[in-house]
C-alpha atoms as an extended CHARMM CRD file, in Angstrom:
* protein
*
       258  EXT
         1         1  UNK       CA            -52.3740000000      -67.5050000000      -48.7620000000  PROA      1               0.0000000000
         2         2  UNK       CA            -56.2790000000      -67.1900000000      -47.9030000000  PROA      2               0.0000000000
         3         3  UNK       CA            -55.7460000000      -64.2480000000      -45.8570000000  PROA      3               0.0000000000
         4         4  UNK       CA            -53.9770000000      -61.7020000000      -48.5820000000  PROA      4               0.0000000000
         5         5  UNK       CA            -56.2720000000      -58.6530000000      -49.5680000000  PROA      5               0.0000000000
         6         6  UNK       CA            -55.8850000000      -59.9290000000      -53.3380000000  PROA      6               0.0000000000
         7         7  UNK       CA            -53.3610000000      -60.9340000000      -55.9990000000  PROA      7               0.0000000000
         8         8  UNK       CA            -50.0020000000      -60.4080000000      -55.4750000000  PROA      8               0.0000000000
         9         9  UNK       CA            -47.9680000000      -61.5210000000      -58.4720000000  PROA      9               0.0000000000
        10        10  UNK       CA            -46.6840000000      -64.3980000000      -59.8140000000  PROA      10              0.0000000000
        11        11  UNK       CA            -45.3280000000      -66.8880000000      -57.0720000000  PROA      11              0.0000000000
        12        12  UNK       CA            -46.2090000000      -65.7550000000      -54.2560000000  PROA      12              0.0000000000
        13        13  UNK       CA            -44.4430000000      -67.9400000000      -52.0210000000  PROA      13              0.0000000000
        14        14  UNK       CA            -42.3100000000      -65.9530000000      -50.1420000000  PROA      14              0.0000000000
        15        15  UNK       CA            -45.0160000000      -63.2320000000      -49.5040000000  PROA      15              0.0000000000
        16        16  UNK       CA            -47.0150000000      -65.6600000000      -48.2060000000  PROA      16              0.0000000000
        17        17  UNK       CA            -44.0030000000      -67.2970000000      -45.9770000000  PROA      17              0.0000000000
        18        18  UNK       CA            -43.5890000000      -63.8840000000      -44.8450000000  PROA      18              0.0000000000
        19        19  UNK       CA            -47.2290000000      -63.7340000000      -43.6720000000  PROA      19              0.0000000000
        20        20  UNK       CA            -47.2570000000      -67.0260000000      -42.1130000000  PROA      20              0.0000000000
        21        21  UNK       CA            -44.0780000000      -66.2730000000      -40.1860000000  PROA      21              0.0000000000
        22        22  UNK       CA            -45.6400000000      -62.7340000000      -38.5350000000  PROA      22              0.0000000000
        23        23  UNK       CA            -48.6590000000      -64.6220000000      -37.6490000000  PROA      23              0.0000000000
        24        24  UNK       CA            -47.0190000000      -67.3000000000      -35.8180000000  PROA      24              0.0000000000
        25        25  UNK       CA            -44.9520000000      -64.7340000000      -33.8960000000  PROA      25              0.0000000000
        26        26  UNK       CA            -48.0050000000      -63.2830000000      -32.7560000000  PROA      26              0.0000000000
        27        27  UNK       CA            -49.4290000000      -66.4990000000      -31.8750000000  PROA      27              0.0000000000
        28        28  UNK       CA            -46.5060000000      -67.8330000000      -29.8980000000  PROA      28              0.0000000000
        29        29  UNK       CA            -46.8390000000      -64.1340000000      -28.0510000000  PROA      29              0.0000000000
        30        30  UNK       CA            -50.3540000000      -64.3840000000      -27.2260000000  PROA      30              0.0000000000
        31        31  UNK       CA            -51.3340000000      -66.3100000000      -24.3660000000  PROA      31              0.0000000000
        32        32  UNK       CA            -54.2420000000      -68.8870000000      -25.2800000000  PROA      32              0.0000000000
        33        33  UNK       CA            -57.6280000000      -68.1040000000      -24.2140000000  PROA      33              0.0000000000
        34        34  UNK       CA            -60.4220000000      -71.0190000000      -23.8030000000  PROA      34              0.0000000000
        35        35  UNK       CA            -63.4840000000      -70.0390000000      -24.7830000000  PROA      35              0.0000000000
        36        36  UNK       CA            -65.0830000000      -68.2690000000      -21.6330000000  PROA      36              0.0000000000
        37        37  UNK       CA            -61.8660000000      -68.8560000000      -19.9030000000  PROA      37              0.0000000000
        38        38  UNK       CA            -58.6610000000      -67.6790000000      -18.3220000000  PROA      38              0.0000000000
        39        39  UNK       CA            -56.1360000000      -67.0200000000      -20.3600000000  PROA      39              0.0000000000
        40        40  UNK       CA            -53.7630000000      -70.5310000000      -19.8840000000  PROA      40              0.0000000000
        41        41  UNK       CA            -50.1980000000      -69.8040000000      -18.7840000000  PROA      41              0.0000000000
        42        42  UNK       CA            -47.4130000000      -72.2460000000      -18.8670000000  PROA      42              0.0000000000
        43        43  UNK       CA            -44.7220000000      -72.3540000000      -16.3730000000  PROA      43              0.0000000000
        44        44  UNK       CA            -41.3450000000      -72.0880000000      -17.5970000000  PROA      44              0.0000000000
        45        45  UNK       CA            -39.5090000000      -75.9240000000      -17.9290000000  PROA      45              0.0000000000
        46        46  UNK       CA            -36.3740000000      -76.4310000000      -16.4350000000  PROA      46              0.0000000000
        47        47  UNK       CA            -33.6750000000      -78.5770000000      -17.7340000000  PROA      47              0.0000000000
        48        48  UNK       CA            -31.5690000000      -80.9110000000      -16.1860000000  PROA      48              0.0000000000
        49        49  UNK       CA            -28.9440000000      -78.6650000000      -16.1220000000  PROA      49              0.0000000000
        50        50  UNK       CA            -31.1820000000      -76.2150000000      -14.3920000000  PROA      50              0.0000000000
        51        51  UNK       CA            -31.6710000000      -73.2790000000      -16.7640000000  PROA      51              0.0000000000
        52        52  UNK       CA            -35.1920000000      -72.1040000000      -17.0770000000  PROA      52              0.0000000000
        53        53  UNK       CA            -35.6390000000      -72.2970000000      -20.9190000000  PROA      53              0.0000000000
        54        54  UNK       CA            -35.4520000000      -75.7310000000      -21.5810000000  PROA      54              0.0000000000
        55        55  UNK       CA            -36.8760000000      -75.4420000000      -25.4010000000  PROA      55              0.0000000000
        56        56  UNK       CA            -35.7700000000      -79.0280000000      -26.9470000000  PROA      56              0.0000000000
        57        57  UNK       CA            -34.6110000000      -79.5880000000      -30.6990000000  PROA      57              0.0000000000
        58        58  UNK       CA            -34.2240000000      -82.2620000000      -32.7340000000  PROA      58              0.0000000000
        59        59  UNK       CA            -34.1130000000      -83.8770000000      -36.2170000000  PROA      59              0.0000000000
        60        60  UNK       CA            -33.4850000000      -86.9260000000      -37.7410000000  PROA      60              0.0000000000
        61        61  UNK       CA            -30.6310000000      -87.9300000000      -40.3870000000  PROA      61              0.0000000000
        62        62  UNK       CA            -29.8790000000      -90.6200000000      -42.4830000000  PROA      62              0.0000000000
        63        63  UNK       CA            -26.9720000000      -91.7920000000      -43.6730000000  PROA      63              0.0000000000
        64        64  UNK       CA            -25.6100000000      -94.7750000000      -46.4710000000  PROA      64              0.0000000000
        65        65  UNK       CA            -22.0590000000      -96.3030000000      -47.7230000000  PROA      65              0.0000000000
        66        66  UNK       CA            -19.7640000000      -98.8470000000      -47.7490000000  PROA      66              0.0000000000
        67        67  UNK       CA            -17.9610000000     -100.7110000000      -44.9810000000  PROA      67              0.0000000000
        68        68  UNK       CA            -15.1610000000     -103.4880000000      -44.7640000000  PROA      68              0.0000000000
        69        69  UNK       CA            -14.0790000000     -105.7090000000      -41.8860000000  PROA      69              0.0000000000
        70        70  UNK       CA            -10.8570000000     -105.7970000000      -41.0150000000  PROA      70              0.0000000000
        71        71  UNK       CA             -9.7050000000     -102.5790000000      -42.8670000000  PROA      71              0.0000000000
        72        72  UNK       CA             -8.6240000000      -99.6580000000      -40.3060000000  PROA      72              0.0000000000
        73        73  UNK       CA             -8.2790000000      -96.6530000000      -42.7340000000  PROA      73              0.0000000000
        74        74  UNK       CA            -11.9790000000      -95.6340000000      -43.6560000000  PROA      74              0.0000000000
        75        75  UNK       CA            -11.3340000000      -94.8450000000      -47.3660000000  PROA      75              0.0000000000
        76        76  UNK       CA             -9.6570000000      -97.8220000000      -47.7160000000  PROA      76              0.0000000000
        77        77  UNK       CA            -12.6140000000      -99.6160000000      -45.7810000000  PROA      77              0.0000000000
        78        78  UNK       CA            -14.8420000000      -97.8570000000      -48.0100000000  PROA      78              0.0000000000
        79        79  UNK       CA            -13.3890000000      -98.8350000000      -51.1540000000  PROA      79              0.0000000000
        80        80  UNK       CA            -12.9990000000     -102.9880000000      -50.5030000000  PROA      80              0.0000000000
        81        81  UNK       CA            -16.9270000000     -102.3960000000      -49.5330000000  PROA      81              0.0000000000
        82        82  UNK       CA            -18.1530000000     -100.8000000000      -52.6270000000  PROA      82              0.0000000000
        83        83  UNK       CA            -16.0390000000     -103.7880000000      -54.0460000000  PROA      83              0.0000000000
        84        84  UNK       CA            -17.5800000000     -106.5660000000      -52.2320000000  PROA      84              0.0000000000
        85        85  UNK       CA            -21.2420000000     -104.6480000000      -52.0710000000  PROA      85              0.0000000000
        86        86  UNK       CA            -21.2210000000     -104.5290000000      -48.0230000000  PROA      86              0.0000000000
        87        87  UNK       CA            -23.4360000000     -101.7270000000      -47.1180000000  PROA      87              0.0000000000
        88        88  UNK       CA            -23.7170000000      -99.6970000000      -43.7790000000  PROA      88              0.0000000000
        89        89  UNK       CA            -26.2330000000      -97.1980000000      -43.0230000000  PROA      89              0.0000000000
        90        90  UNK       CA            -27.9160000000      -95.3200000000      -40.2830000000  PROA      90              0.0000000000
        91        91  UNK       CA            -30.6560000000      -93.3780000000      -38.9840000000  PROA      91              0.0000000000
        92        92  UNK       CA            -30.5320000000      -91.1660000000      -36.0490000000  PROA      92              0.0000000000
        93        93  UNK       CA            -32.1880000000      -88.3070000000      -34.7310000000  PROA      93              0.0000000000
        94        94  UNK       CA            -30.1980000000      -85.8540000000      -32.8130000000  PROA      94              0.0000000000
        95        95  UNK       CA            -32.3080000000      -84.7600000000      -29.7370000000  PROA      95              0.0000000000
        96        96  UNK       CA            -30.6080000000      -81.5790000000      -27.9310000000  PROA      96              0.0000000000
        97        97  UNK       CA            -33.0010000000      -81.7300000000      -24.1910000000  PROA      97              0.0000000000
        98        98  UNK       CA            -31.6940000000      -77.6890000000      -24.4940000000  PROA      98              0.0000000000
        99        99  UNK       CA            -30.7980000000      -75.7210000000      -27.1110000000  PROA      99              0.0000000000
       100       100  UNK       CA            -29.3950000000      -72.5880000000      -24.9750000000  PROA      100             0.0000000000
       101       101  UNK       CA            -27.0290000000      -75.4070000000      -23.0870000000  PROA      101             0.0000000000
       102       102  UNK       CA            -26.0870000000      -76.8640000000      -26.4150000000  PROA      102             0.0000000000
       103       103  UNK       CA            -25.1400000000      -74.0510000000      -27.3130000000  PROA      103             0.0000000000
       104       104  UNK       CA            -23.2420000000      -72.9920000000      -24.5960000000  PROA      104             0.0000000000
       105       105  UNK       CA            -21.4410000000      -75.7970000000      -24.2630000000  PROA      105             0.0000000000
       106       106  UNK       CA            -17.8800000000      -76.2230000000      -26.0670000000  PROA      106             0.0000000000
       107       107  UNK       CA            -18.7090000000      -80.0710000000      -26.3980000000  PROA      107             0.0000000000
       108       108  UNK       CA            -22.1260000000      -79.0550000000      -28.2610000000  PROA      108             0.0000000000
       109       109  UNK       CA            -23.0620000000      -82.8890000000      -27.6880000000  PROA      109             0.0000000000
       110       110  UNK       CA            -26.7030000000      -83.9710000000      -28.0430000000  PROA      110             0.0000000000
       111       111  UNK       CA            -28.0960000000      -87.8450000000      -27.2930000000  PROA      111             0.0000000000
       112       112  UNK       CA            -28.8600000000      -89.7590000000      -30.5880000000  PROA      112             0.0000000000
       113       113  UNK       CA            -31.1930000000      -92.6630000000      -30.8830000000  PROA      113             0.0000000000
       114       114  UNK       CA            -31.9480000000      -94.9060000000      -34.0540000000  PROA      114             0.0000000000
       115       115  UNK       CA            -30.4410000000      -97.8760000000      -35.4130000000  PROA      115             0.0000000000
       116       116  UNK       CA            -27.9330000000      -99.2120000000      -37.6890000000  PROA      116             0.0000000000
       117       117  UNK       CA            -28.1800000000     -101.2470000000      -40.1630000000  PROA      117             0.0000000000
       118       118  UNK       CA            -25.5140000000     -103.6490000000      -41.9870000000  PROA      118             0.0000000000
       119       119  UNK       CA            -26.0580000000     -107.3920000000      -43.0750000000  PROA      119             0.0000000000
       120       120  UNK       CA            -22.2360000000     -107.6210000000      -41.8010000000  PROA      120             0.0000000000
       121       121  UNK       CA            -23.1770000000     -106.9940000000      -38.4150000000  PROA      121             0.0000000000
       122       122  UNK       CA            -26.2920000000     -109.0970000000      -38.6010000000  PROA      122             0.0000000000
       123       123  UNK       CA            -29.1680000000     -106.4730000000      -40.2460000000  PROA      123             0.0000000000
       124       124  UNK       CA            -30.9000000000     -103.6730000000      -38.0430000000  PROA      124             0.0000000000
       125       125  UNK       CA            -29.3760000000     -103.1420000000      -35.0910000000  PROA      125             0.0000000000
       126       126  UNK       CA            -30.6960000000     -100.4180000000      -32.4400000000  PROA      126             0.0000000000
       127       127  UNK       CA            -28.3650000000      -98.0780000000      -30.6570000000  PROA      127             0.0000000000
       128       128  UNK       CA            -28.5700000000      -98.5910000000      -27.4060000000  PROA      128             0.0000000000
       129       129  UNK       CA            -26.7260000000      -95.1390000000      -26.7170000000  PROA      129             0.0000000000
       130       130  UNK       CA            -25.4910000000      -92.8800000000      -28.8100000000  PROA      130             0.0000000000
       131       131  UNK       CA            -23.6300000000      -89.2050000000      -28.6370000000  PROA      131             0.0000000000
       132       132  UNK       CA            -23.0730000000      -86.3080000000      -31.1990000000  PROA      132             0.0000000000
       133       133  UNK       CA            -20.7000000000      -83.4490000000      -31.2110000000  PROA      133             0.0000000000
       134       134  UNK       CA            -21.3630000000      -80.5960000000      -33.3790000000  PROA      134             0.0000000000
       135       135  UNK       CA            -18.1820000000      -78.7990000000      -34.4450000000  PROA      135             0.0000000000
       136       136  UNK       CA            -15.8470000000      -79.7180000000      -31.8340000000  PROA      136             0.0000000000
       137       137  UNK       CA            -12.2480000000      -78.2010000000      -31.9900000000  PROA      137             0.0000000000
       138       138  UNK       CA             -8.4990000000      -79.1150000000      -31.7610000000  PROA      138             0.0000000000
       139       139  UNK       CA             -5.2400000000      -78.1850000000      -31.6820000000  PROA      139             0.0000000000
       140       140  UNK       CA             -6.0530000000      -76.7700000000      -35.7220000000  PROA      140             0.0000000000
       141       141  UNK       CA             -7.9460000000      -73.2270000000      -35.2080000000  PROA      141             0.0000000000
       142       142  UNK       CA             -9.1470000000      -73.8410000000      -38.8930000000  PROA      142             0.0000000000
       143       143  UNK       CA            -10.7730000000      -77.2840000000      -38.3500000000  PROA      143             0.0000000000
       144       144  UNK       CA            -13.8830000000      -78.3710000000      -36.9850000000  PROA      144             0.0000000000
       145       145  UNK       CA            -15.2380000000      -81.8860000000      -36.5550000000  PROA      145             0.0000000000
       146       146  UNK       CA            -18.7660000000      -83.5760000000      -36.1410000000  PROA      146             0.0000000000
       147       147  UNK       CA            -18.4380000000      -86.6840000000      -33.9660000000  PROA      147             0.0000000000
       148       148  UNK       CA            -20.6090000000      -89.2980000000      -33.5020000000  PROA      148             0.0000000000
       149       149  UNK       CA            -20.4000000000      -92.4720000000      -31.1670000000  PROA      149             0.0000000000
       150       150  UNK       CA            -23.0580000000      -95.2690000000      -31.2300000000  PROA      150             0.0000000000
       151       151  UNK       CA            -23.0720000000      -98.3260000000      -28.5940000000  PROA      151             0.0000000000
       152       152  UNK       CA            -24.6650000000     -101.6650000000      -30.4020000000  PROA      152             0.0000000000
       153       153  UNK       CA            -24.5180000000     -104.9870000000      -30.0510000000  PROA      153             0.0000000000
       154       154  UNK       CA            -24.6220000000     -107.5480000000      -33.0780000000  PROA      154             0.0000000000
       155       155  UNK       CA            -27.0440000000     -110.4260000000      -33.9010000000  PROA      155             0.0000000000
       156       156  UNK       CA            -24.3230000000     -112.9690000000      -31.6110000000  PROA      156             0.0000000000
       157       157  UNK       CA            -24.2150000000     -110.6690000000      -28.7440000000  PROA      157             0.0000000000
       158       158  UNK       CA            -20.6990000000     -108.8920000000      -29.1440000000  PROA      158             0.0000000000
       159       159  UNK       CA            -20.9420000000     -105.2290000000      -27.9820000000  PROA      159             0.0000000000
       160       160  UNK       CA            -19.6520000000     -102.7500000000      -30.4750000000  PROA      160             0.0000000000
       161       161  UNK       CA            -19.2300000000      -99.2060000000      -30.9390000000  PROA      161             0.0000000000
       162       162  UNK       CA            -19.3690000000      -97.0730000000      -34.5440000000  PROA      162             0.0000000000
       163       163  UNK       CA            -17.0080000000      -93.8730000000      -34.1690000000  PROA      163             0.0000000000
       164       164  UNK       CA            -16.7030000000      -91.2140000000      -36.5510000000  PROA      164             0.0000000000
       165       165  UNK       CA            -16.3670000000      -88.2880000000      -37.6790000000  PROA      165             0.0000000000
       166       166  UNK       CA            -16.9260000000      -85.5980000000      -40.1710000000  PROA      166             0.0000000000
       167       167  UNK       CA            -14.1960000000      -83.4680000000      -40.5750000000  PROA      167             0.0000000000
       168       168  UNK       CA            -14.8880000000      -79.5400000000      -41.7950000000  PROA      168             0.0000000000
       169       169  UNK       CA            -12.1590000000      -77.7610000000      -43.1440000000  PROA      169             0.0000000000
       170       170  UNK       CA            -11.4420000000      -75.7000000000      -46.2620000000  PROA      170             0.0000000000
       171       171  UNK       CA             -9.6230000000      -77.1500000000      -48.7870000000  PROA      171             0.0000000000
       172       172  UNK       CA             -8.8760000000      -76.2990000000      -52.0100000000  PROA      172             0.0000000000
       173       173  UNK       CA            -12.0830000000      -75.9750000000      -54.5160000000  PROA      173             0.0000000000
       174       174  UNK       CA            -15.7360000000      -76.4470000000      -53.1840000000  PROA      174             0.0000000000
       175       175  UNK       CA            -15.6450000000      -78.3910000000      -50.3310000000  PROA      175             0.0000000000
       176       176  UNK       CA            -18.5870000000      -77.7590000000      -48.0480000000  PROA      176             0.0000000000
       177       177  UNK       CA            -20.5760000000      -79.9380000000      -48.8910000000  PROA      177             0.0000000000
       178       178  UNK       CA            -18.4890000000      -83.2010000000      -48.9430000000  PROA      178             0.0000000000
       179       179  UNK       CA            -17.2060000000      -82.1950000000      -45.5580000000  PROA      179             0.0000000000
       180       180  UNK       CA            -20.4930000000      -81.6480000000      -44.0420000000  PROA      180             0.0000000000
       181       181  UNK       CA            -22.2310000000      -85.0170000000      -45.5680000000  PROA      181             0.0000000000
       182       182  UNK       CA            -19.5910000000      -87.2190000000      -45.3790000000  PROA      182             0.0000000000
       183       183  UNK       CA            -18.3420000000      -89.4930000000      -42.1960000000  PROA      183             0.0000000000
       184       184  UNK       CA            -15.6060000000      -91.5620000000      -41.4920000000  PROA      184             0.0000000000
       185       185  UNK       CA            -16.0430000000      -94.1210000000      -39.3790000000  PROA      185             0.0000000000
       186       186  UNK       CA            -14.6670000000      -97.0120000000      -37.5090000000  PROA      186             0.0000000000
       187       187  UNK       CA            -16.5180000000      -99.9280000000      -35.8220000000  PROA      187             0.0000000000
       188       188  UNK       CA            -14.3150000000     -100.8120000000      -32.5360000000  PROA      188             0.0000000000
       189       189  UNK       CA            -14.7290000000     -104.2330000000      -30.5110000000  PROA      189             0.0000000000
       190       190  UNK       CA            -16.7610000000     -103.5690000000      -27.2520000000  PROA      190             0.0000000000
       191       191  UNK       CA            -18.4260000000     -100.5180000000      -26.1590000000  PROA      191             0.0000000000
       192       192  UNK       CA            -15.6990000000      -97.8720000000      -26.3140000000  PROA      192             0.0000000000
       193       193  UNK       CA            -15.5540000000      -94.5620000000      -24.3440000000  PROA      193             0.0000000000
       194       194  UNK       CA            -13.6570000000      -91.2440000000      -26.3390000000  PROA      194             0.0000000000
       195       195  UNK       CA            -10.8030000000      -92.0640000000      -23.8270000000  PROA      195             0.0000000000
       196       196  UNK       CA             -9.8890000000      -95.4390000000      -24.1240000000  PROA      196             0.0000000000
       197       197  UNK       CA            -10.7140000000      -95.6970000000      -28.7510000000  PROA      197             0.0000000000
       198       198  UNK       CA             -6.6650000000      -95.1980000000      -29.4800000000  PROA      198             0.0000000000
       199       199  UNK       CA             -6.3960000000      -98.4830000000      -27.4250000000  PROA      199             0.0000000000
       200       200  UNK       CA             -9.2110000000     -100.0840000000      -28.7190000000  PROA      200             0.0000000000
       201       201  UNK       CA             -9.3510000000     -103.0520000000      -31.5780000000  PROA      201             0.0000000000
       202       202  UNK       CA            -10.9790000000     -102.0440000000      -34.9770000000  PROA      202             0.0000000000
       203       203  UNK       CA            -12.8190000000     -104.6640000000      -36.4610000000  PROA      203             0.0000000000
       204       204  UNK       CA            -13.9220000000     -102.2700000000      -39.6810000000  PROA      204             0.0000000000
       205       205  UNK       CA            -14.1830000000      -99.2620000000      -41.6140000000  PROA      205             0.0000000000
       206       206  UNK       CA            -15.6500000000      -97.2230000000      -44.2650000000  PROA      206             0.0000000000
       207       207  UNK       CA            -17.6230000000      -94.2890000000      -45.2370000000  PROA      207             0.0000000000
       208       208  UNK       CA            -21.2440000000      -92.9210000000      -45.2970000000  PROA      208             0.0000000000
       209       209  UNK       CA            -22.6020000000      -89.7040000000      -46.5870000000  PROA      209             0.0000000000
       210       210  UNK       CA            -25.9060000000      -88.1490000000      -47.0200000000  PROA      210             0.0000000000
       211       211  UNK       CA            -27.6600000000      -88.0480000000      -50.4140000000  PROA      211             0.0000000000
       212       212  UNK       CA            -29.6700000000      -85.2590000000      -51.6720000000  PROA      212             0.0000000000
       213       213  UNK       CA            -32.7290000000      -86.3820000000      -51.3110000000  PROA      213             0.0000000000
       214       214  UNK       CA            -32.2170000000      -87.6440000000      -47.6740000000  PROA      214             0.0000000000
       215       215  UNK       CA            -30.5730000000      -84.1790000000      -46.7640000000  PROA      215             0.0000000000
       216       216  UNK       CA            -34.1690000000      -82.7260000000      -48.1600000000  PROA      216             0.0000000000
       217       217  UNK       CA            -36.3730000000      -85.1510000000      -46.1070000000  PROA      217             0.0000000000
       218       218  UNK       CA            -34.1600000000      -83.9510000000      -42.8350000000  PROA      218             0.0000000000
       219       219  UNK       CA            -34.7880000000      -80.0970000000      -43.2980000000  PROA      219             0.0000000000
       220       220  UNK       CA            -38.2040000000      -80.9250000000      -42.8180000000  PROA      220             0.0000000000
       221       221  UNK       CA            -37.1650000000      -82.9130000000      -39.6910000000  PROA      221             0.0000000000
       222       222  UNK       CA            -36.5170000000      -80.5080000000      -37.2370000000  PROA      222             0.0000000000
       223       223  UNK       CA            -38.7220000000      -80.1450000000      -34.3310000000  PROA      223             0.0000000000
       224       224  UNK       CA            -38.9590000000      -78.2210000000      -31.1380000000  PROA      224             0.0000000000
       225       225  UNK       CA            -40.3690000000      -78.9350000000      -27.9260000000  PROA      225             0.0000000000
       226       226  UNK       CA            -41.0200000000      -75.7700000000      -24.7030000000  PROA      226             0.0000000000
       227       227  UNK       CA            -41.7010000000      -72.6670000000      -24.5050000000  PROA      227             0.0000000000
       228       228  UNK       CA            -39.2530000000      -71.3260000000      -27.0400000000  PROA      228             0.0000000000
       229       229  UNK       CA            -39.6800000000      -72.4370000000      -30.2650000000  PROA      229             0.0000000000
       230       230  UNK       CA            -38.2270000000      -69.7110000000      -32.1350000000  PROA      230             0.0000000000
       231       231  UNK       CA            -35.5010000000      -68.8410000000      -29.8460000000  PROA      231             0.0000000000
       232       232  UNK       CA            -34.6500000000      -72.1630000000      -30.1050000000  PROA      232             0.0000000000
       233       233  UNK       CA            -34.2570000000      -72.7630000000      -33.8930000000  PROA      233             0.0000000000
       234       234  UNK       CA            -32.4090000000      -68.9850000000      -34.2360000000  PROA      234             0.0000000000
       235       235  UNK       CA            -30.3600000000      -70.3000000000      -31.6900000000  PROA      235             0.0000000000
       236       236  UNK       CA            -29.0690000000      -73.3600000000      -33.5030000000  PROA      236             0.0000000000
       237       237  UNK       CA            -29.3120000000      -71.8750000000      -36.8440000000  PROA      237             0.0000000000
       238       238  UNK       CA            -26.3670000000      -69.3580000000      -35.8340000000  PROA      238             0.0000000000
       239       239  UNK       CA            -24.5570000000      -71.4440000000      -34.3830000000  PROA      239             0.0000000000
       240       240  UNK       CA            -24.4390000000      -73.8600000000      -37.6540000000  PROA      240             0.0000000000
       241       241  UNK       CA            -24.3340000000      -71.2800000000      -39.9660000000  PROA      241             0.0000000000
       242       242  UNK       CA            -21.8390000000      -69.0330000000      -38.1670000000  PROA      242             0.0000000000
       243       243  UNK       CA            -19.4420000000      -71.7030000000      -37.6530000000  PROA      243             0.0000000000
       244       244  UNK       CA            -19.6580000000      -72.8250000000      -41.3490000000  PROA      244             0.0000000000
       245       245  UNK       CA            -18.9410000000      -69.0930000000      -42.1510000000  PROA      245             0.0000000000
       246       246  UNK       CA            -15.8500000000      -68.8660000000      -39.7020000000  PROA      246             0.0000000000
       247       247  UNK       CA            -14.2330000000      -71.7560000000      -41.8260000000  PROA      247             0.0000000000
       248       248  UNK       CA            -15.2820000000      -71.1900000000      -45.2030000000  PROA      248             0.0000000000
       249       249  UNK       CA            -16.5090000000      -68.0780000000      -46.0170000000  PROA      249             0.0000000000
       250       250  UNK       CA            -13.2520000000      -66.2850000000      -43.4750000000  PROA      250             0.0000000000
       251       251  UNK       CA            -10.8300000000      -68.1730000000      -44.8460000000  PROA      251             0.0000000000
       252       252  UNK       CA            -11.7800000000      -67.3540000000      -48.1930000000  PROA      252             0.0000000000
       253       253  UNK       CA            -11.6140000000      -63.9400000000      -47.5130000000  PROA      253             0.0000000000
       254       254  UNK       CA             -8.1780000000      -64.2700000000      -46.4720000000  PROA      254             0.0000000000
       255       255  UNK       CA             -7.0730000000      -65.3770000000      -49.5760000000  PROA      255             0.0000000000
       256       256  UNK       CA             -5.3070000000      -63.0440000000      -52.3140000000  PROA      256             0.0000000000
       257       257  UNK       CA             -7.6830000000      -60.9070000000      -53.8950000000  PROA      257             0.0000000000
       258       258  UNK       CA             -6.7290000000      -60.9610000000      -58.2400000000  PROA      258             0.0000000000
């Protein structure tokens, strides 16, 4: 805001985003220069999966709700929780090591790292490996899930895993943000791999969801790390947004017009 010429109306904010946003463009552009130096250059970072822009991304989320034990349906789960007050929450941040693989990749799965935390299971428990899928698909062309799979082990040594999943699909009325704050989940005996969870014992279930003003705190947790900061964040941010557009806003459009 110290840089405009002079007033520019009442609330300014988005002028002076709009400012802010040009000048970092041109600073990400322009090679630094120490003083009496050479200008620095950074070689481009590989990723493990070999492709030269390895720009990382990540933010954290945090999640809260109700669990049961012995309960397989989640709603159900959910509901003898709320009952008995047994509470289940997380907090994980989603690392993607590259955005442009992320993206390319039909799995979209990231690493997440965090804990869990439930007096049921013994308090906070970290996750000693965790997974997330963004917007996987199945045999339903209108349906997309977010999955998530955590390995932990309780307070007497058991190994467990928490599955779940948010499932994204347009309903009837307005449903996107339920479906995009709200996961089902499942805590399995042992540390369970996608292939072998229809097999697997359930010990619980229930359901979290993000609150408003934990949803707020995560905008402001996204971070990027190489040599394409930008790229990397337009990158995501279509992929997000356009796939929330190819199952809400399309299939609204299909609809009868009155």
């Amino acid at each position: 805001g110290s840089v405009l010429p002079g007033p520019v109306g009442a609330n300014p904010s988005l002028t002076i985003a709009a400012v802010a946003d040009r000048a970092c463009d041109r600073m990400l552009a322009t090679p630094y220069t120490p003083a009496g130096g050479r200008p620095a250059t950074r070689p481009p970072t590989a990723s493990p999966a070999g492709d030269v822009d390895g720009t990382s991304l990540s933010f954290t989320e945090e999640m809260k709700g109700f669990v049961a034990f012995d309960v397989a349906d989640p709603v159900l789960g959910a509901e003898e929780g709320r009952r008995l007050g047994q509470r289940l929450r997380f907090r994980l941040t989603i690392t993607m090591d590259s955005v442009d693989r992320f993206v390319a990749d039909v799995t979209h799965e990231a690493n997440a790292e965090g804990y869990v935390d439930c007096d049921l299971l013994g308090g906070r428990l970290p996750v000693l490996d965790g997974r997330f899928n963004l917007f996987t698909r199945d045999a339903d062309p209108t349906r997309r899930r977010m999955l998530y799979r955590l390995f932990i082990v309780d307070t007497g040594g058991n190994p467990l895993t928490l599955t779940g999943h948010k499932d994204v699909h347009d309903d009837a009325g307005l449903d996107l943000w339920p479906d995009t704050s709200t996961l089902y989940l499942r805590i399995l005996a042992g540390h369970v791999p996608p292939d072998a969870e229809p097999t697997a014992q359930t010990i619980g279930s229930g359901v979290i969801t993000i609150h408003l003003p934990d949803f707020l705190r995560q905008l402001t947790t996204f971070r990027t790390d190489g040599p394409r900061p930008a790229h990397a964040m337009e990158q995501f941010g279509r992929l997000f947004l356009g796939t929330l557009w190819d199952v809400y806003a399309r299939a609204a459009g299909r609809a009868p017009s009155r």
